[in-house]
C-alpha positions in Angstrom: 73.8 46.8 123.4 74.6 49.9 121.9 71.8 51.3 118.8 73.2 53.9 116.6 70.6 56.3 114.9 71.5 58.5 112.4 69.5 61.8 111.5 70.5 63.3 107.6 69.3 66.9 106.3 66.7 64.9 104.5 64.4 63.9 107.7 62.3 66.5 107.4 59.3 63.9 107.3 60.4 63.2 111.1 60.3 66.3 111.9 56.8 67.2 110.6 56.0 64.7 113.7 57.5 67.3 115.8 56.3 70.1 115.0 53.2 70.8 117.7 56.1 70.3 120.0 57.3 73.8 122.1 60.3 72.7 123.0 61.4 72.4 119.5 60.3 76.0 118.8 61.8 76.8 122.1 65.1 75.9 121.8 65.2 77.4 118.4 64.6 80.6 119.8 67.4 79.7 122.4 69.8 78.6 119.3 69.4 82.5 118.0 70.1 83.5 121.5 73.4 81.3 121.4 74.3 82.6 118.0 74.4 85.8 119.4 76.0 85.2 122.5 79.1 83.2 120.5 79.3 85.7 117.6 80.7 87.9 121.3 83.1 85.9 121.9 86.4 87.8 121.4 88.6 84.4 120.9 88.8 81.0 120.3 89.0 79.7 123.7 86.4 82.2 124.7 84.2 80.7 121.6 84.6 76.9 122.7 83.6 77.7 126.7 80.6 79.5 125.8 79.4 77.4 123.5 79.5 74.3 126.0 77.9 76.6 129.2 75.4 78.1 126.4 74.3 74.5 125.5 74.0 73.0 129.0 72.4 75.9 129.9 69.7 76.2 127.1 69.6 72.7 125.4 68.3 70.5 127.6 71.9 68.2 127.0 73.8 67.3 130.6 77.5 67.1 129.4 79.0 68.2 126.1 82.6 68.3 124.7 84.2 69.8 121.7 87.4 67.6 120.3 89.7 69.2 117.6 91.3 66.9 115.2 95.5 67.9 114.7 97.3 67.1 111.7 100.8 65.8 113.3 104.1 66.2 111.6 104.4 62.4 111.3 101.0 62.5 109.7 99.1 60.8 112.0 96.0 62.5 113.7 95.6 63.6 117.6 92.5 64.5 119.2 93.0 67.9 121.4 90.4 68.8 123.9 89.0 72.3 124.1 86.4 72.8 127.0 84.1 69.8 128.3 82.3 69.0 131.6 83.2 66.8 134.4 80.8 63.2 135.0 78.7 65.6 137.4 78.0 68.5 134.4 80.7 70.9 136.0 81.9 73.1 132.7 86.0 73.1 132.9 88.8 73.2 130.2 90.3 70.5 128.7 93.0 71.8 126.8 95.6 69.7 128.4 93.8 66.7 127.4 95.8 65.3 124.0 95.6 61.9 122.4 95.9 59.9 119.4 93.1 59.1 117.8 92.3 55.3 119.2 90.1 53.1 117.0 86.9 53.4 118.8 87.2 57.3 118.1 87.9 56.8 114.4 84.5 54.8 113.9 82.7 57.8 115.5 84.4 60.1 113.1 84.1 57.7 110.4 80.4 57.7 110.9 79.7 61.5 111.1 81.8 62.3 108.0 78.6 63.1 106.1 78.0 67.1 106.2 74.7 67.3 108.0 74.9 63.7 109.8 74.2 63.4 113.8 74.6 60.4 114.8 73.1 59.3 118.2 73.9 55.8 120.0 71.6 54.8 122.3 72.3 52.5 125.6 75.5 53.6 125.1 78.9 53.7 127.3 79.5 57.5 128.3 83.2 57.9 129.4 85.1 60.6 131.2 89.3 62.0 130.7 90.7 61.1 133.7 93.6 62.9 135.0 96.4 61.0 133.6 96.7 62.5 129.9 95.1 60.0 127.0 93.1 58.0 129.5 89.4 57.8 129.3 87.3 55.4 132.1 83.3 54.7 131.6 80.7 56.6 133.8 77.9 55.3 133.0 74.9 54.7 130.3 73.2 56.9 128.1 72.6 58.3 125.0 75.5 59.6 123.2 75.2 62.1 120.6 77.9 63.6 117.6 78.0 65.8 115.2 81.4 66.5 112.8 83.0 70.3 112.6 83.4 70.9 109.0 86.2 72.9 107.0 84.9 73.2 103.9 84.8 69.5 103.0 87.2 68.5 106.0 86.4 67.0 109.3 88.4 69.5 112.0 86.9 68.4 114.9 83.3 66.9 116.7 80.7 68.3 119.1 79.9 64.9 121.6 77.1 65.2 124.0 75.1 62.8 126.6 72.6 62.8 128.8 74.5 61.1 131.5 72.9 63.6 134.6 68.8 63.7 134.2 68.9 60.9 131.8 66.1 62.3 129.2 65.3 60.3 126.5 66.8 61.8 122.8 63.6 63.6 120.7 64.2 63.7 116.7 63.8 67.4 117.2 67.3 67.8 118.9 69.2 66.0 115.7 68.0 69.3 114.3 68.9 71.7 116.8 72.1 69.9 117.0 72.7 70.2 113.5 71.9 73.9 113.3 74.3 74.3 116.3 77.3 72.4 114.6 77.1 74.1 111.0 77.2 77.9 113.5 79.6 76.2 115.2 81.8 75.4 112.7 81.2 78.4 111.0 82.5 80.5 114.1 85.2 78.3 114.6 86.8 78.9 110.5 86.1 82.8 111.4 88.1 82.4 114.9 91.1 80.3 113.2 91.2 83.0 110.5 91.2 86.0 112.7 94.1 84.0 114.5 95.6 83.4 111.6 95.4 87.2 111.0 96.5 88.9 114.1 99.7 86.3 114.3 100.0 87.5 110.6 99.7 91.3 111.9 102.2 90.7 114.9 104.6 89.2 112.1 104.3 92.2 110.2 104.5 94.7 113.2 107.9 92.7 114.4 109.3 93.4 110.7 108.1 96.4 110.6 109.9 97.5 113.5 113.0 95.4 112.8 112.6 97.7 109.2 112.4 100.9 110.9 115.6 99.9 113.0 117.7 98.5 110.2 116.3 101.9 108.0 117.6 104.1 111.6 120.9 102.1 111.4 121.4 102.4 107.6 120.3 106.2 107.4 122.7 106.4 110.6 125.9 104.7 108.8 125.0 106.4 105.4 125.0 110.1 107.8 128.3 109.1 109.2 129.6 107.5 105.6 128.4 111.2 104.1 130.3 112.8 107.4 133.4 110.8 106.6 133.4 111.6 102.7 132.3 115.4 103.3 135.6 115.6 105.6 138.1 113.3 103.6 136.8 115.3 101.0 137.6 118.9 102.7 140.9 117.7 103.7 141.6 116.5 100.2 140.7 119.9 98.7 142.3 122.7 101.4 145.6 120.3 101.7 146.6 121.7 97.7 146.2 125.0 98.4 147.5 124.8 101.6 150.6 123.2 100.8 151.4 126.0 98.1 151.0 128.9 100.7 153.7 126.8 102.7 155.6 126.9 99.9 155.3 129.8 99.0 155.3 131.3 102.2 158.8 129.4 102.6 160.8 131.2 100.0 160.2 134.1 101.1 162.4 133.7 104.7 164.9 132.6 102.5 165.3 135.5 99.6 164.9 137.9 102.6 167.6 136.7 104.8 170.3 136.5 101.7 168.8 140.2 101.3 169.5 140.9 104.7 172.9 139.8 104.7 174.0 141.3 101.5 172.6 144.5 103.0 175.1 144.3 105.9 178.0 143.7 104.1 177.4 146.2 101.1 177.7 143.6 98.5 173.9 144.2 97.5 172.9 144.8 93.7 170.2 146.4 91.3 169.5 142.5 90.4 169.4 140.4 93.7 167.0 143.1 94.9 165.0 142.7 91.8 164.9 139.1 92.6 164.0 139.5 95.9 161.2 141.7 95.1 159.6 139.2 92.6 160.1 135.6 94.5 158.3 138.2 97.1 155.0 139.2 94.8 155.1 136.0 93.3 154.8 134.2 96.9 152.2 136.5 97.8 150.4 135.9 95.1 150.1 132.2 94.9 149.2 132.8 99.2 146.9 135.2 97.6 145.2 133.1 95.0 145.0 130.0 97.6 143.8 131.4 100.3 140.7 133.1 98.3 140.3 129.1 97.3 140.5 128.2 101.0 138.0 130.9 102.1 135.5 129.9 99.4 135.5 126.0 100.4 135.0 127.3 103.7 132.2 129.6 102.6 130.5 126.4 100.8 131.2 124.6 103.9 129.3 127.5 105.6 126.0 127.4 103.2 126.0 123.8 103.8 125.5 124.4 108.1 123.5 126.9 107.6 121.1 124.6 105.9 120.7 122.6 108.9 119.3 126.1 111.0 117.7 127.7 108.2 114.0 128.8 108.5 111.8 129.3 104.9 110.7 132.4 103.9 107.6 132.7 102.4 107.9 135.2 99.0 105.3 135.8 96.9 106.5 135.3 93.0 105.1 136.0 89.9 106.9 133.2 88.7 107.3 134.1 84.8 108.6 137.4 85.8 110.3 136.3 88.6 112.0 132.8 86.4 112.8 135.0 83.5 114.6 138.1 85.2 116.7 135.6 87.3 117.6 132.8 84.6 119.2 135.9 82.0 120.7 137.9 85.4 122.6 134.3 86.0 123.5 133.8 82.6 125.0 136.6 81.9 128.4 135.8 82.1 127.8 132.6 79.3 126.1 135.1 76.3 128.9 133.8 74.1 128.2 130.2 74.7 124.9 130.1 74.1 122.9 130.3 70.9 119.4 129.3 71.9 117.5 130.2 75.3 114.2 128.9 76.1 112.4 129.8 79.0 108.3 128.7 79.2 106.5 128.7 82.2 102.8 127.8 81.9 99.9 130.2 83.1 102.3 133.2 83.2 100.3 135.3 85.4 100.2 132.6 87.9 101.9 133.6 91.5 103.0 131.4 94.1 104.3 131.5 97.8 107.8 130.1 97.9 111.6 130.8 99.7 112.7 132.7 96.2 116.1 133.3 97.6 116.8 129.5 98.0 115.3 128.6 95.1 117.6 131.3 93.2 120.8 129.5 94.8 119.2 126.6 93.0 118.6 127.9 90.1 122.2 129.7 90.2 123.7 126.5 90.8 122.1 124.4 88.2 122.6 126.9 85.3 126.1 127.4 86.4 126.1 123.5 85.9 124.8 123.5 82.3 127.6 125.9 81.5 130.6 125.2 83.1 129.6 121.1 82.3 127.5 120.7 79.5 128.6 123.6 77.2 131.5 124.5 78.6 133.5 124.0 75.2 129.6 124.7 73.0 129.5 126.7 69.9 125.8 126.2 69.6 124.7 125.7 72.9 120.5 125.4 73.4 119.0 125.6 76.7 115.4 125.2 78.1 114.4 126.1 80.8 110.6 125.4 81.7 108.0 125.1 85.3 104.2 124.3 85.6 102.3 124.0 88.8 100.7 120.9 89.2 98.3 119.9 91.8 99.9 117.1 93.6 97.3 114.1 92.7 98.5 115.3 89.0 100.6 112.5 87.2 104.1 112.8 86.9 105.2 113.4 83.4 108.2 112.3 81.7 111.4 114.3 83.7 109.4 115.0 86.5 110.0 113.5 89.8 109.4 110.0 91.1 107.6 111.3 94.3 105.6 114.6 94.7 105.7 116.3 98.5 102.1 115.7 99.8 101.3 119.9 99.8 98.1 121.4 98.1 100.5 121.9 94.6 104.0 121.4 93.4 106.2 123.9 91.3 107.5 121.4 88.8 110.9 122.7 87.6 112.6 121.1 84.5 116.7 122.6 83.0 117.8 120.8 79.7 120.8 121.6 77.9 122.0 119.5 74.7 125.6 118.9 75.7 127.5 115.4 75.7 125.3 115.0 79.0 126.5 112.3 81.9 127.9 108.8 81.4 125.3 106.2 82.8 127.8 105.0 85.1 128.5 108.1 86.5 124.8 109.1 87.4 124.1 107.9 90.9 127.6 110.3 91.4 126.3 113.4 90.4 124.7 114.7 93.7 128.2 113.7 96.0 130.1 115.9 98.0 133.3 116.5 95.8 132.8 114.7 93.0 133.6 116.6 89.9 134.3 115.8 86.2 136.5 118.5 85.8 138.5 119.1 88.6 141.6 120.0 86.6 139.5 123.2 85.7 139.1 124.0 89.8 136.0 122.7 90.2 135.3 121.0 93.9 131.8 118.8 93.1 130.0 120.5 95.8 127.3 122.7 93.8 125.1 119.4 92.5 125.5 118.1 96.5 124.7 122.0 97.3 122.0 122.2 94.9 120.4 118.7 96.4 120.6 120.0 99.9 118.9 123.1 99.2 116.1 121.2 97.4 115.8 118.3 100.4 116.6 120.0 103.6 115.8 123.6 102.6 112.9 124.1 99.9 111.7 120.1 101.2 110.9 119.0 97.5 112.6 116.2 95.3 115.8 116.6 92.7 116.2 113.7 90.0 118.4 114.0 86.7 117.1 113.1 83.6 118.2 112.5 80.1 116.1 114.7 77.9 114.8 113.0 74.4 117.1 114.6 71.9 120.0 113.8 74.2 121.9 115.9 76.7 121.6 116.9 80.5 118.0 117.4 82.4 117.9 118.1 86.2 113.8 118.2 87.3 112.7 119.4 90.6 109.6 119.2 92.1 108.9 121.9 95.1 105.9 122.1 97.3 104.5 125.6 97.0 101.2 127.7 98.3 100.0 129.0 95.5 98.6 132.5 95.6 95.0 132.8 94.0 
């Protein structure tokens, strides 16, 4: 009849007995050895096989298995197989070999769910899977040994052993070894299932990832094409006025000049149908004139824009108080009468950097042009401030300054502030749009804010944001890698 002996953490006093014995000492030394050997293993799998060949191998046990315990959806518990040996000691895999838990297996849980329990029955029935999944037939006698796999506080699985081949009696000192083994074990096992737990966590972030990067190609695709669309719906819009007054006026003309012509030939012309001729004539020409000077400078916009996608940067070197100075008056020169209060401040005047200072002076063009034509256009007591610093690019972002800094050794911050009516909330996300204007019955196209962003993005590779400055008004700020010059 089966004997079940338990050994606890506290039969120390039974193992004083053992202590003269070698083998105890031996297979200690073996136990580091297997440590080592399973702290190797680069999975799970890997981690069960070598723990059953390294015990066979080095503990003087004759057949070992390791069962896992699964939680099933219906919530009752299956016993899976990991690797095991055959009834002659042969080391094989038995992951195909699933059951429910039957009772006889519960009471061996049941009985090792104490952390630090082996439990050992002696004169016991040793059994073996057989082929046919769930079904288990008796081998023979033996000693039968099991320790629990613990999760925390959590019975995952059991380590069963026998010594069904050379049929060694069981010493105290194994309950020991055998409860070293399961808490290293276990241990390993928790470090296994977590670094699975990672790498199907990392392959579920590289599979977003890439579906990101695709959905970001798509969208930045569609927005290209949406822009492309806009930009040429946009053209069309704005050369279709002037081109429909040159027909026109191009189509008066045929008309005055054949009633001319036919007067002429029958000698019925006078002083005042050739007058009239003459004017529907200059008149025409001029309104072809005027329109077709408003054509060629859409096209020349048009032209900048290209030329953005081919342009290579120069690299100037700028004093850049002189250089802001000299260009912010030369630009505003045509707006003296506008503007009562000019502010320009650049910090460590002397300073020089390495930029493209002729696409940063379309910028600069541009954006003053802006202020004026938009923010004071109807001013009496127009103030503007105009101000730059060079940060190094770990430097916090101030108020006004951009979101993101470009990743260069320093950045030429940028900041224009005017203290005009400034732009509606709702119309914000507009501003940098191809042809979107607040004034377009004064002949503005809204392309120098979509110019201006261009320049910034594709050309000077730096970052444009508008801002509404603290006493109110309009604020663009731009932040530009540079190099500076020392």
């Amino acid at each position: 009849m089966a004997k079940l002996i338990t050994y606890s953490n506290d039969a120390s006093a039974q193992l004083t007995t053992q202590s003269d014995n070698p083998e105890f000492y031996q297979q200690l030394f073996k136990l580091n050895e297997i440590a080592i050997e399973l702290g190797k293993a680069p999975t799970l799998d890997d981690l069960f096989r070598l723990a059953v060949e390294n015990c066979l191998n080095h503990l003087a046990i004759d057949r070992m298995g390791i069962l896992m315990i699964e939680q099933k959806t219906d919530g009752q518990q299956w016993m899976r197989g990991t690797w095991g040996t055959d009834e002659v000691g042969n080391v094989r895999s038995e992951s195909h070999d699933t059951a429910p838990i039957l009772d006889k297996v519960k009471q061996v849980i049941h009985e090792v769910s104490t952390q630090g329990k082996v439990c050992v029955w002696h004169d016991q029935s040793l059994y073996e899977f057989t082929e046919k999944q769930g079904e288990i037939i008796e081998v023979g006698h033996g000693w039968n040994a099991a320790i629990a796999i613990w999760d925390k506080d959590v019975v995952i699985g059991w380590v069963a052993c026998d010594n069904l081949l050379q049929h060694r009696p069981f010493e105290i000192y194994q309950s020991h070894i055998l409860r070293l083994f399961g808490s290293l074990l276990g241990e390993l096992i928790k470090q296994k299932l977590a670094e699975q737990t990672q790498q199907h966590l990392n392959q579920q972030l590289r599979s977003t990832l890439a579906q990101l990067q695709h959905t970001q190609k798509e969208l930045i695709a569609a927005e290209k094409h949406a822009a492309l669309n806009d930009l040429v719906i946009g053209m069309a819009h704005e050369m279709n006025t002037p081109l429909g007054v040159i027909k026109t006026a191009a189509s008066l003309q045929p008309e005055v000049f054949k009633e001319l012509q036919q007067d002429l030939s029958s000698g019925t012309i006078s002083k005042n149908k050739l007058v009239h001729a003459i004017n529907v004539g200059l008149e025409s020409q001029s309104l072809i004139d005027v329109n077709i000077d408003k054509i060629a400078q859409l096209v020349s916009q048009f032209k900048r824009l290209s030329a953005l996608q081919h342009s290579q940067n120069r690299n100037d070197n700028i004093v850049l108080n002189d250089w802001l100075t000299a260009n912010v008056k030369l630009y505003l020169t045509p707006y003296q009468q506008q503007l009562a209060l000019l502010n320009i401040s650049v910090e460590a005047p002397e300073q020089s950097v390495i930029i493209d200072s002729q696409m940063l002076g379309q910028v600069l063009e541009s954006l003053l042009q802006n202020a004026m034509e938009h923010g004071l256009c109807d001013a009496t007591q127009g103030q503007l401030k105009v101000s730059a610093k060079i940060l190094n690019k770990n430097s916090a972002a101030t108020q006004g300054e951009a979101h993101q800094q470009p990743t260069s050794q320093a950045v030429l911050v940028l900041l224009i502030e005017d203290n005009g009516p400034g732009i509606a909330p709702h119309l914000v996300d507009k501003v940098f749009d191809a042809f979107y204007t607040s004034s377009r019955g004064k002949g503005n196209k809204g392309l120098g804010l979509h110019m201006v962003y261009n320049l910034v993005k594709q050309g000077l590779k730096g970052e444009i944001n508008h801002f509404q400055p603290a006493a109110g008004g309009c604020g663009f700020s731009l932040t530009l890698p540079i190099a500076p010059n020392q």
